[in-house]
N, C-alpha and C positions, 0 to 999 in steps of 0.2 A: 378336783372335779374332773371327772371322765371326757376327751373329747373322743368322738366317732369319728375311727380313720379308717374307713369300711362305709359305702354308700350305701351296703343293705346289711340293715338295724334288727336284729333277732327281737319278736317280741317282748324275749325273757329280758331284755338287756338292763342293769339298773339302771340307767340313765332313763329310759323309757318308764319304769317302774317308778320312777322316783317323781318323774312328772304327772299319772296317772296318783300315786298316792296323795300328793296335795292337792291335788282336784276334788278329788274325795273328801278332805278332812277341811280344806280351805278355800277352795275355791279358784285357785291362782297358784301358780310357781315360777319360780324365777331360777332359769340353769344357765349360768355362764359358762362359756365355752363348750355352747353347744353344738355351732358350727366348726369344723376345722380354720385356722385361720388362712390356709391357700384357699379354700371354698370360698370365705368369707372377703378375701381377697380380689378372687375372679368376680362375685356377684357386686362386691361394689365397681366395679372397676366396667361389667356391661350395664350397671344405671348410670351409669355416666356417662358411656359413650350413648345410650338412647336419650339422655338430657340435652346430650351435645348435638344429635341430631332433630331434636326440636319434637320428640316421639313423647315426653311426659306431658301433662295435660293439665291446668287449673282441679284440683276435685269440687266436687259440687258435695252439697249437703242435701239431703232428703234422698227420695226413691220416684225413679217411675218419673210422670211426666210432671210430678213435684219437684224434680232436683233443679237445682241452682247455685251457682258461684259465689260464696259470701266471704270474704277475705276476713271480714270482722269475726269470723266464727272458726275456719279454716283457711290454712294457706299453704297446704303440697299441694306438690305438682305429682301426677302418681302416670302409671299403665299396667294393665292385667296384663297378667302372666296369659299364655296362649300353648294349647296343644301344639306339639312340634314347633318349640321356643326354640331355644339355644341351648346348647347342651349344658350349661351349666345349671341352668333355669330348671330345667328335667330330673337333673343331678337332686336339686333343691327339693320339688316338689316329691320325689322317691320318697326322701328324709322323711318328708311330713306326711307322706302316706302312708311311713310306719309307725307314725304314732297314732295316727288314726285308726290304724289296725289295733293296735294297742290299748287305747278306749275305750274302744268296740271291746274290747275283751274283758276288760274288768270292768268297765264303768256303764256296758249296755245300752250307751248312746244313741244308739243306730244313724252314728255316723255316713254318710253315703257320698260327700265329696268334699275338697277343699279349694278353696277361692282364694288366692292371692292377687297384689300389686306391689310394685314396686314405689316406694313413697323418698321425696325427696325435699326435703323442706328448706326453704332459702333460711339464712341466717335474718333472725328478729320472727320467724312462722310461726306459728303455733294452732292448736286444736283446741276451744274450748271443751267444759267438762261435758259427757258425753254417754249413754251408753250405746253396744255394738249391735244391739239389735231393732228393727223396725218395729213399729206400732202395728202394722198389717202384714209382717210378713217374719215368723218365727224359726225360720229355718237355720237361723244362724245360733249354733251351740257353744261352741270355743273359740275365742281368739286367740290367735299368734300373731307375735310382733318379734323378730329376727334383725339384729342389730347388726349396720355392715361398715362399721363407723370405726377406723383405724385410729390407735391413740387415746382414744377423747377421756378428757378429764374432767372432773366432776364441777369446775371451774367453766369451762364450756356453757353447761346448763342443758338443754333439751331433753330433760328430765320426763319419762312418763309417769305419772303422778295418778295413782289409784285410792281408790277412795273406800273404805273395807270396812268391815264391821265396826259398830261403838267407836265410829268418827275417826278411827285409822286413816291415816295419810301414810304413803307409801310409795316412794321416791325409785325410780330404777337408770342408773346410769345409760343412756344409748351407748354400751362400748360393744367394739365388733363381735361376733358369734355370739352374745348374749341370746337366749331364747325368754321370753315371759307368755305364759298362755293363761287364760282366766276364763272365766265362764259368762260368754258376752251376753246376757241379760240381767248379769247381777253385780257387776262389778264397773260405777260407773268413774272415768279417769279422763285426764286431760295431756295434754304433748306444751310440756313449758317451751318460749321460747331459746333459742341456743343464739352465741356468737359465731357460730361458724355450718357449714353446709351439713345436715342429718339426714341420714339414710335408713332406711329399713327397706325390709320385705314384710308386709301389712296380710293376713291374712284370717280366715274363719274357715272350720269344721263346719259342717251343715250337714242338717237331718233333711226329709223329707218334710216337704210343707204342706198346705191344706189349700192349694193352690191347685187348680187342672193345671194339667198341662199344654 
């Protein structure tokens, strides 16, 4: 497997190609080592000092003035990503703006921005089964989940668990630089509980909604 030691990703690049191809034929792809591991390194290393400083937040379920805190349903503690982050943060969302470029070019998405958080789940967390898009509001296309989990064995558990055609179950280790993206209206999946702290960066590609602005 290819890692990117180069922060700007040529659209031709196969590693781009290759996650752009199973979009198409499958809906989902799964590239380990798709973060470098010092990148992968640094990002778990500032969710941690923003956990430490008491910056991650309960996540709610629902949207809009529907959302609330349901432990039974979810249990990370997450924070968006913000313009003029941390430079590693910036580093990260580059990454993922060239695969959105990338989309955009074969798959005619009409990709126009990417939303990320940082998610951190206590050990025994978990997300029931799920999918990534709202009932009112379709803007969200693709998701990415970017594993920052140094070590982890499949002993561990915190398994994201996708749910695929003809009753397919589909099991993905959180190990660090992992990449999994799928196509958030169709592919609906759950975050098993783990023994020990899980980390990601949580994210969606979005089109243009049917929303004023």
């Amino acid at each position: 497997m290819d890692t990117m030691r180069g922060m700007q990703i040529p659209l031709d690049h196969p590693l781009l190609q290759r996650i752009v191809d199973d979009l198409a034929e499958k809906g989902w792809s799964r590239q380990n080592g798709f973060l470098p591991q010092a990148l992968t390194l640094e990002l778990a290393a500032e969710c941690r000092k923003r956990a430490a400083e008491g910056e991650l937040a309960p996540a709610a379920v629902g949207r809009g003035p529907a959302q609330e805190i349901r432990e039974g349903i979810r249990g990370d503690h997450i924070q968006w990503l913000e313009e003029g982050d941390a430079p590693v943060c910036e580093t990260y969302m580059a990454l993922m703006d060239g695969l959105r470029l990338a989309m955009n070019r074969s798959l005619f998405l009409g990709l126009e921005d990417f939303e990320s958080h940082f998610a951190m789940y206590p050990p025994g967390a978990f997300y029931l089964k799920h999918l990534d898009r709202f009932r009112d509001d379709d803007r969200r296309m693709v998701s990415a989940v970017v594993y920052l989990n140094d070590a982890w064995l499949p002993e561990h558990g915190g398994q994201l668990r996708m749910y695929l055609k003809d009753g397919v179950e589909y099991d993905v280790d959180p190990a660090g630089g992992c990449l999994v993206v799928f196509l958030s209206g169709e592919v609906p999946h759950e975050v098993m509980p783990a023994t020990r702290e899980r980390l990601s960066l949580t994210g969606w590609f979005r089109r243009r909604g049917n929303e004023p602005f």
